[in-house]
ZALUM-120218 format. One record per residue (C-alpha): x, y, z; residue number from 0; residue in one letter. Coordinates in Angstrom, 3 decimals. Each point is the difference from the previous one (the first is absolute). Layout:
BEGIN
{site {X; Y; Z}; NUM; a}
...
END
This chain:
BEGIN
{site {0.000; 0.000; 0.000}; 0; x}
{site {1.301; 3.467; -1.230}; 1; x}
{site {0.679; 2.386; 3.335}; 2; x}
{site {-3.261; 2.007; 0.422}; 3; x}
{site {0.034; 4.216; -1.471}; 4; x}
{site {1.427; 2.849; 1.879}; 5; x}
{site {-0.684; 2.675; -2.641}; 6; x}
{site {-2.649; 0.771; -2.538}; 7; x}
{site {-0.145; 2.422; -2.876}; 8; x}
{site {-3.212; 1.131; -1.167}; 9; x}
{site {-0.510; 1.651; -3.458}; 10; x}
{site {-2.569; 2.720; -0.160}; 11; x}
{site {-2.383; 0.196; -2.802}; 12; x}
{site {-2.671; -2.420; -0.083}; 13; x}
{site {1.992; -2.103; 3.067}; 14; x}
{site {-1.048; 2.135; 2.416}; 15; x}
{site {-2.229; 2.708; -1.698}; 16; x}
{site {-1.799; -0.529; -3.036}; 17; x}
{site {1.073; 2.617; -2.716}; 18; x}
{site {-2.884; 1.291; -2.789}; 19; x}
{site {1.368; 2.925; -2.114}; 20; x}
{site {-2.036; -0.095; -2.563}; 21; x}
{site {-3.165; 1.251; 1.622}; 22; x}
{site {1.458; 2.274; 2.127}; 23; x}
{site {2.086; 1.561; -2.249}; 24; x}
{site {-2.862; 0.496; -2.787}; 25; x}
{site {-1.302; 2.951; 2.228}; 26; x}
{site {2.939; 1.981; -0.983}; 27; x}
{site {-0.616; -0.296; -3.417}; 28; x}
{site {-1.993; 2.703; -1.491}; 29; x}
{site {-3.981; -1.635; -1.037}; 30; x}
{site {0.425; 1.476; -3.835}; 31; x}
{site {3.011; -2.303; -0.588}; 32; x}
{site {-0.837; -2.898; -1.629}; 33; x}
{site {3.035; -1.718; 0.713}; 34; x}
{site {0.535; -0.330; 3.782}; 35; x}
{site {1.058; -3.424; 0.101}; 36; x}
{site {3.244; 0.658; -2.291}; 37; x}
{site {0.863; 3.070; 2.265}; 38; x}
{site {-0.112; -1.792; 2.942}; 39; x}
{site {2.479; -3.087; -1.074}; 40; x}
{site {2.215; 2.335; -1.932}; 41; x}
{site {0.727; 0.858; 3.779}; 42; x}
{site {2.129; -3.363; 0.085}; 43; x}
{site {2.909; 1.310; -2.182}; 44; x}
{site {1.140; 1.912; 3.076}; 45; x}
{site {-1.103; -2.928; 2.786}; 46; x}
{site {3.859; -1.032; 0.583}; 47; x}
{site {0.793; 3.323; 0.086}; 48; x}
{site {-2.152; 0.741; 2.224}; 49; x}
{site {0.355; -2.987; 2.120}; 50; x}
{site {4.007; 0.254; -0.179}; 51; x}
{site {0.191; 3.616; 0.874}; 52; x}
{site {1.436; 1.327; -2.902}; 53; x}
{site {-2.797; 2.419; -0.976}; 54; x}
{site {-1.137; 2.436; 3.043}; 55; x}
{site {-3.543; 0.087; 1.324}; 56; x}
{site {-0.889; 3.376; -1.280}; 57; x}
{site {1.185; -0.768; -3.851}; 58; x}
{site {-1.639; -2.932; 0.020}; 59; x}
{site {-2.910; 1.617; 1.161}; 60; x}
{site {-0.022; 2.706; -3.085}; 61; x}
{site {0.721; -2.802; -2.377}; 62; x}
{site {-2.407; -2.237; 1.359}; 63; x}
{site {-2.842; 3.419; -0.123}; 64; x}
{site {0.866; 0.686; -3.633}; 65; x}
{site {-0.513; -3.669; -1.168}; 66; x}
{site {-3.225; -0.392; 1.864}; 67; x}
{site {-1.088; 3.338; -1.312}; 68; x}
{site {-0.839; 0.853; 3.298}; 69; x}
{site {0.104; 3.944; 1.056}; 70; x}
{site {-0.420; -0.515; 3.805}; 71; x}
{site {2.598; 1.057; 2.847}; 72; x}
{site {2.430; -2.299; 1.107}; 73; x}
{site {-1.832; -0.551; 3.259}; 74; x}
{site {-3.023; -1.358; -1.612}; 75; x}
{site {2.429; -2.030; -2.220}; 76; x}
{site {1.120; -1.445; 3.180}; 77; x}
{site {-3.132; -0.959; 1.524}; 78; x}
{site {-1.264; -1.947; -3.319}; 79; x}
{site {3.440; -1.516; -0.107}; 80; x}
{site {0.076; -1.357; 3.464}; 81; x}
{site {-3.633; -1.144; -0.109}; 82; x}
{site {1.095; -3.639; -2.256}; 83; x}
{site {0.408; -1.985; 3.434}; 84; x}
{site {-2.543; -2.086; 1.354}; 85; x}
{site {1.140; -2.027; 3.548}; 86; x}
{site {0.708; -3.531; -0.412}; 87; x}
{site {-0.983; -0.651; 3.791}; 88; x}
{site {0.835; -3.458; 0.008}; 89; x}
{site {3.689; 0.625; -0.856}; 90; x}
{site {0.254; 2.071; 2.710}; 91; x}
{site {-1.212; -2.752; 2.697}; 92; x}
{site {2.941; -1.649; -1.891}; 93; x}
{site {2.049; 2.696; 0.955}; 94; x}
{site {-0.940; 0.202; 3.449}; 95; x}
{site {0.161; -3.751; 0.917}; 96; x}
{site {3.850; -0.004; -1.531}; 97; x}
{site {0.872; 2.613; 2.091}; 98; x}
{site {-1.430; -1.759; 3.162}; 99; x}
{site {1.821; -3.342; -1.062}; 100; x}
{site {3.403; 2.784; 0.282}; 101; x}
{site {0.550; -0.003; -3.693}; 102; x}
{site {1.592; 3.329; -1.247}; 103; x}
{site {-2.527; 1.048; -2.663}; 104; x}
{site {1.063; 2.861; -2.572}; 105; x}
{site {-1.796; 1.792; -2.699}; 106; x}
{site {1.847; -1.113; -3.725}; 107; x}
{site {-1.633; 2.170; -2.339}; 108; x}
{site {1.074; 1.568; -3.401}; 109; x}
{site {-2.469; 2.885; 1.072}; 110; x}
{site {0.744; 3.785; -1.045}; 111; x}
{site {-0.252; 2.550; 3.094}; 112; x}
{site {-3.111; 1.542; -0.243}; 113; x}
{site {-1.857; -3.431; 0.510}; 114; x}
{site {2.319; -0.511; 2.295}; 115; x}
{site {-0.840; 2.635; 1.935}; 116; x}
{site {-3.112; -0.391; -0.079}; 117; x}
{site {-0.315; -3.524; 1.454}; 118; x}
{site {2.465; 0.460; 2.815}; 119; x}
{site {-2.315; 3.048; 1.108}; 120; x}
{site {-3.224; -0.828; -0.330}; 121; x}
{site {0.069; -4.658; 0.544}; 122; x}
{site {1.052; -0.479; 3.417}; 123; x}
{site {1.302; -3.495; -1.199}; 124; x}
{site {2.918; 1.192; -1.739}; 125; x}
{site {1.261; 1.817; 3.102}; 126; x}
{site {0.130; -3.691; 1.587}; 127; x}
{site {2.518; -0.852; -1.965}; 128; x}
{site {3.341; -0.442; 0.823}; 129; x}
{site {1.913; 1.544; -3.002}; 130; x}
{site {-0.343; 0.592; -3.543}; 131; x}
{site {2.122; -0.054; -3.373}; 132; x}
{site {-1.959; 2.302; -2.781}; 133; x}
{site {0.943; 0.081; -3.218}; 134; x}
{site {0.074; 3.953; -0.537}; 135; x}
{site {2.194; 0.162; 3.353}; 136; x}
{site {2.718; -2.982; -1.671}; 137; x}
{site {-0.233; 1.299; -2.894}; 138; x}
{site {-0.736; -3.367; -1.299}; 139; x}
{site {-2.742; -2.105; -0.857}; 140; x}
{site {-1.462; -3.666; -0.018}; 141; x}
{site {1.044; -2.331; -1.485}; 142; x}
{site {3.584; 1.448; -0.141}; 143; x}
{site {1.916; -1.758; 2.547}; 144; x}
{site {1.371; 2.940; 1.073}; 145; x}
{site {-3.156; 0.857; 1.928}; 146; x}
{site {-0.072; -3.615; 1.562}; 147; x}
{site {4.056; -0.191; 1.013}; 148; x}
{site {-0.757; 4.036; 1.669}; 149; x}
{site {-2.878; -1.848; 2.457}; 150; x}
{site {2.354; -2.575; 0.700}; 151; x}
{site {2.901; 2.420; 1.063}; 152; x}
{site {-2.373; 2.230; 1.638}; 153; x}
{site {-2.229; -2.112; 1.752}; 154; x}
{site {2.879; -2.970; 1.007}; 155; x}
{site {-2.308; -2.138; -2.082}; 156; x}
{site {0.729; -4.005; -0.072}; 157; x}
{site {-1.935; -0.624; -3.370}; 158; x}
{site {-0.195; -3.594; 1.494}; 159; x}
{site {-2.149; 0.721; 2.438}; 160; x}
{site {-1.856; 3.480; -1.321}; 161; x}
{site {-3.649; -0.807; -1.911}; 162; x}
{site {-0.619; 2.705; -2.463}; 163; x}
{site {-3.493; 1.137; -2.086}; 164; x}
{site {-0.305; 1.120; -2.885}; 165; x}
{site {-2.637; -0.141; -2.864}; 166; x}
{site {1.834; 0.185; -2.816}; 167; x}
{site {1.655; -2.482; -1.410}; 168; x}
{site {3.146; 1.318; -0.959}; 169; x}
{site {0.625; 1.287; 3.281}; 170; x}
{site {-0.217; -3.385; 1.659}; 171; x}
{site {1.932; -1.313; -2.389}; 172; x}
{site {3.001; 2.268; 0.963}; 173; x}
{site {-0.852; -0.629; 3.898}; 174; x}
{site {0.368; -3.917; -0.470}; 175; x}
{site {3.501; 0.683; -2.257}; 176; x}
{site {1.580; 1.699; 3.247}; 177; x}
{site {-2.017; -2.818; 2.200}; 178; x}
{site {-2.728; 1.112; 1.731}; 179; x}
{site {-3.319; -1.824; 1.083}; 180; x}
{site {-2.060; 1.743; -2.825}; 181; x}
{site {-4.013; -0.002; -0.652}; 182; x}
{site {-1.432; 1.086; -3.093}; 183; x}
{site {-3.124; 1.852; 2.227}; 184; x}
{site {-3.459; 0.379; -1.656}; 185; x}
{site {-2.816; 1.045; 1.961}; 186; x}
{site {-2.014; -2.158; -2.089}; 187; x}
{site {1.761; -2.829; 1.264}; 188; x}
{site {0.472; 0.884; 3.909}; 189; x}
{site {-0.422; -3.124; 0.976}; 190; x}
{site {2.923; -1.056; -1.827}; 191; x}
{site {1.617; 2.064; 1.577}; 192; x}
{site {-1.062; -1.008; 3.542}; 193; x}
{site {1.021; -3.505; -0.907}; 194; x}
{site {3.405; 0.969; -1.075}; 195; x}
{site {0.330; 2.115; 3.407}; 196; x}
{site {-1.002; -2.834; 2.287}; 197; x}
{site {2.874; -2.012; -1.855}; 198; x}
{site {2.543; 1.987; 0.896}; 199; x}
{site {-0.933; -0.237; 3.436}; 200; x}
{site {-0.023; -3.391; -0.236}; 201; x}
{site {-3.460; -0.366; 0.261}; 202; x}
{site {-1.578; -2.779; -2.362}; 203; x}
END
């Protein structure tokens, strides 16, 4: 039997919040524009950016208001663009019984800062965590293993023993490369999930 976790990494989006751009963003789109769809996944050519840091919050912001069409002050930007997350309250027990088993648990998010922000201020959750690597803060993100080998340094990680979540594919795929207990997470599928957590507790 493998030794049981001391660490967990959680992703983010749609792990522990579900994520829904599309209809929030649409209400920055002006109502004569026929195309609001396009304008809001043009947004993605600037996503790593974003997400790595390389493009500030205020420029992206401008960008983001010209391709959207959208005339609006950068406040009310903000509010539409921070209104995508929907709690994934089950993950969060999740989070909570790690902690109590004394597992170090740590945000692992490519994330850009204004969402990140956002969540640490307003979802208590996220303040019960015991550290965090963000992509816009590395200046890196998943699945580079750059990201993954800067949580191991900084958190004294033992991939070994550390379970990490992630949805994506890709991402887990460069957790398992570096060793670490990986689940593909789908809240579709939590009981999955729950199976794959009792196992690594060694309960059958």
């Amino acid at each position: 039997m493998s030794s049981l976790p001391t660490a967990a990494l959680f992703d983010i989006g749609n792990v522990l919040v579900r994520i829904d751009f599309e209809s929030a963003l649409t209400r920055l789109v002006p109502p004569e524009c026929r195309d609001p769809q396009e304008r809001i996944f043009s947004l993605l050519e600037k996503k790593d950016e974003l997400e790595s840091g390389a493009i500030g919050d205020r420029d992206f912001v401008a960008w983001a208001s010209q391709r959207l069409g959208f005339a609006g002050s950068s406040e009310e930007f903000l509010q539409v663009w921070n209104s995508i997350f929907e709690p994934i309250h089950a993950m969060w027990g999740v989070a909570a019984f790690l902690k109590s088993q004394r597992l170090k648990i740590i945000l692992f998010s490519n994330i850009n800062s204004m969402h990140a922000r956002w969540l640490l201020e307003n979802y208590d959750v996220f303040r019960d965590f015991d550290g965090r690597v963000f992509s816009h803060e590395v200046g890196a993100i998943k699945p580079d293993p750059a990201i993954y080998r800067h949580a191991i340094d900084r958190h004294a990680l033992i991939p070994a023993d550390t379970l990490y979540l992630d949805d994506l594919p890709q991402n887990i795929a460069a957790g398992r490369e570096l060793g670490f207990r990986c689940h593909q997470y789908s809240f579709d599928k939590h009981h999955e999930f729950v199976d794959w957590l009792d196992r690594q507790f060694g309960v059958t």
